[in-house]
C-alpha positions, 0 to 999 in steps of 0.5 A: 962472531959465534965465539963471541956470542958465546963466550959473553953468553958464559961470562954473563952465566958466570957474572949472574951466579952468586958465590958460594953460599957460606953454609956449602962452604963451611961445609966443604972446609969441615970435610977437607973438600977444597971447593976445585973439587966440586962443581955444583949447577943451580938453576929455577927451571924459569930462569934464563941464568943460574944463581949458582954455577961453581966449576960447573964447567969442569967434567966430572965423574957423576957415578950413578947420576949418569943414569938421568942420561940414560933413562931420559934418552930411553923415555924420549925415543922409545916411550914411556909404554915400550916393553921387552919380549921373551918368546919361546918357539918350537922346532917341530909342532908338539904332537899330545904334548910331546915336542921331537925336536927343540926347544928354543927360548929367545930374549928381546934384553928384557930389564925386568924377567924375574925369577917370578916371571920366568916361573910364569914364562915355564908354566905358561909353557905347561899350560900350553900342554907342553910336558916333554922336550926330547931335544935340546933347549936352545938359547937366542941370544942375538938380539945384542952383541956378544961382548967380552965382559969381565965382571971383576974387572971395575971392583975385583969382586966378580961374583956381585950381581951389580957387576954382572954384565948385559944379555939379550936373555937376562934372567933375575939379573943372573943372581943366586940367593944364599939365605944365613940363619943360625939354628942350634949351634949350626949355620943353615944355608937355603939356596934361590932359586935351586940350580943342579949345577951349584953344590954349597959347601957350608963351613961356618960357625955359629956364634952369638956376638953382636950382627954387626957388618955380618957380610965382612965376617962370611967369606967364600970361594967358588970353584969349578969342579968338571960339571958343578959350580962349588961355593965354599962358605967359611967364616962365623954367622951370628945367630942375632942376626936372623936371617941375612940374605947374601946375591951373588952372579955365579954361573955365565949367562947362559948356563945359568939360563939353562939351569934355572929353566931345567929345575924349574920345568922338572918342578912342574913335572916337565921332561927334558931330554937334551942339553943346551946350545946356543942358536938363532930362530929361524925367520918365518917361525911362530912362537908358541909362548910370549911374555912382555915386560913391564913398560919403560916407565916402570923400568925407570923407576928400578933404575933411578930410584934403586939404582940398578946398574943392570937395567941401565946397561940393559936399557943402553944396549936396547937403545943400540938395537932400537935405533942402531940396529941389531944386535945392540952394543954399547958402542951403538947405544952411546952412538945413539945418544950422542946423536939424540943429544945433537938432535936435541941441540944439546952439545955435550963435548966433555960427555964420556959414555961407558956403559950408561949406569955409571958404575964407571971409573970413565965416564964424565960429563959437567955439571952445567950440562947435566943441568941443561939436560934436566932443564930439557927434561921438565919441558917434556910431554914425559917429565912426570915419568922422569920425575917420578922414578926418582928417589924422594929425598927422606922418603924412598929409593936410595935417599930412603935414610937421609936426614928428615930434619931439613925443610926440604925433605919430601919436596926434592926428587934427586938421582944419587950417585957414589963411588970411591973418591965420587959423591953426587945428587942430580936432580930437582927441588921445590922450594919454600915459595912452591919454585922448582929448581934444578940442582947439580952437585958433584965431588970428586975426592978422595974426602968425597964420602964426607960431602953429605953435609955440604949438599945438605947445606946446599939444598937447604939454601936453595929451599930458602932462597929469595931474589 
């Protein structure tokens, strides 16, 4: 009986949804798309059909729309005000600022711990009258799991902050700026931060050709030299490029930890005597320093609108702490949110999880239920915060530079998604008659990166859409 309730409940979706609009599918047949390639979802967030629902069924690779998922979970069962914690403790009391014993730094997985805020977490710990550590700086990690990560291994390009993988004590997303401007007949290389442990070794040439794609003109080779991280720069620089500014994740968590804090304590005259070693604090201790983060609401936004792979894995391995216990994983974490969706009545058996950011050859989910899932969003106490972290089509985030030239260009907040052979926008727009619509539309191909065109025709007519 509840087979058939459900099957006449799909055939009467699938009987309700209108074709393809022709504009899409022009489109798509300019681009060489076939249309089993694609799977669009659309639906009024008032209605009890969609209008359209093509392969909306058949799971798809969503790329980084996957982060709707994740930052919904995250909003709806830790709160919009949830904050991260970064805590410094001391294994002896200091005596006229002097600590004879350790220094132990201990992360809660906080997203957001800039560079900037970790300068403020070490003077904090100055003007707390801290000036020399004659032990060591011991690093706590165990608030998540220590997981085998390879950084190469989704792109072969290791060294991308966006490949960087989580850490209860993640620092400025574990990335070093290499700041290029030519001077003279010479190429000059500024490092931020400053850590002792990283040597450059600057072999470019300058020249005065067009800017271009100047990253593909740079190459660079690191290399492990006993205690120094080597960075050998080659390739040409253009002085019409100004200054161009190259992120890289070079050194592992940990010791990049360990290094930025030694050069930062030493900028703000503080000594340290030992080395660094990882540990756990022990249970009845008080810290002596804290730092919070910003709130979940304002992460959020750094993951949709920029979309931040980091911070989404970061988010996915707090939810496994904070619902599964610690230390949190990604099993955990997607163990979580495959609960929630349960308890939410949300059945999503195609669902795929890997790690929650879709920078992801694995995971996948539908389009319909990616629909159902914003639908269950707008019905929520926390809808605007949802709503508000994501890009606004022709206006900011990673929509920014999207054509203008459409209706629908301010009035549509999409989560955008690629990856090779991967195109998607997830999300909402308002249309000509002031109705709010949920809108899905995925393609994976390999022509995927001529789709544009066809999710602009299709926004197009839902803004214009009439009964």
């Amino acid at each position: 009986m509840r087979f058939a309730i459900l099957l006449f409940a799909f055939l009467a979706s699938a009987a309700q949804a209108a074709a393809l609009p022709e504009p899409v599918a022009q489109a798509l047949k300019a681009a060489g798309i076939p249309e089993a390639s694609v799977s669009i979802y659309a639906r009024r967030v008032d209605a009890n059909l969609p209008v359209l629902a093509e392969h909306s069924e058949q799971p798809m690779n969503p790329a980084s729309v996957m982060k709707l998922l994740t930052t919904y979970a995250g909003l709806d069962m830790l709160g919009p005000a949830y904050t991260w914690r970064t805590e410094i403790y001391s294994s002896r009391p200091a005596v006229a600022g002097v600590i004879d014993g350790d220094l132990i730094l201990k992360g809660y997985g906080d997203p957001a711990l800039t560079l900037e805020k970790f300068w403020s977490l070490v003077h904090a710990l100055r003007l707390a009258g801290i000036k020399e550590i004659r032990g060591d700086l011991v690093l706590d990690r165990s608030y998540f799991e220590s997981i085998a990560f390879d950084p190469g291994a989704f792109d072969d390009d290791p060294y991308r902050p966006y490949n960087a993988g989580p850490d209860a004590l993640l620092v400025n997303f574990k990335a070093t700026g290499f700041h290029f401007r030519a001077e003279s007949d010479a190429v000059v290389i500024a490092v931020d931060p400053e850590l002792p442990q990283l040597q450059v070794v600057n072999r470019l040439k300058a020249d005065r050709t067009g800017c271009g794609d100047w990253k593909n003109r740079l190459e660079y080779e690191v290399q492990e030299r006993d205690d120094k991280l080597v960075i050998v720069f080659s390739g040409t620089y253009s002085a019409q490029c100004g200054e161009k500014v190259l992120d890289l994740s070079l050194p592992r968590h940990a010791e990049y930890v360990f290094q930025l804090f030694r050069s930062l304590w030493r900028e703000q005259g503080g000594i340290l005597n030992g080395r660094m070693r990882e540990g756990i604090v022990p249970p009845d201790m008080a810290s002596i320093v804290s730092m919070t983060s910003p709130p979940l609401s304002d992460v959020i936004r750094q993951i949709n609108k920029y979309s931040n792979n980091l911070m989404a894995r970061q988010l996915l391995m707090t939810l496994g702490a904070e619902r599964g216990g610690v230390p949190g994983s990604p099993a955990k974490g997607i163990e979580v949110i495959r609960a929630w969706l349960a308890a939410n009545g949300l059945d999503f058996p195609e669902l795929v999880l890997e790690n929650g950011s879709g920078l992801s050859r694995l995971e996948r989910i539908s389009a319909r239920h990616l629909g159902e899932l914003l639908l269950a969003a707008h019905d929520h106490p926390f809808m605007p915060e949802l709503m508000s972290s994501l890009p606004v089509y022709a206006v900011d985030g990673t929509l920014k530079r999207r054509t203008a030239n459409g209706a629908y260009a301010g009035r549509a907040h999409l989560k955008s998604g690629s990856l090779d052979n991967v195109r998607a926008v997830a999300g909402y727009l308002l249309d000509a008659q002031g109705r709010r619509w949920v809108v899905v539309f995925m393609v994976n191909d390999t022509r995927a990166a001529n789709s544009k065109p066809a999710q602009e025709a299709l926004l197009e007519w839902l803004y214009h859409y009439r009964d």
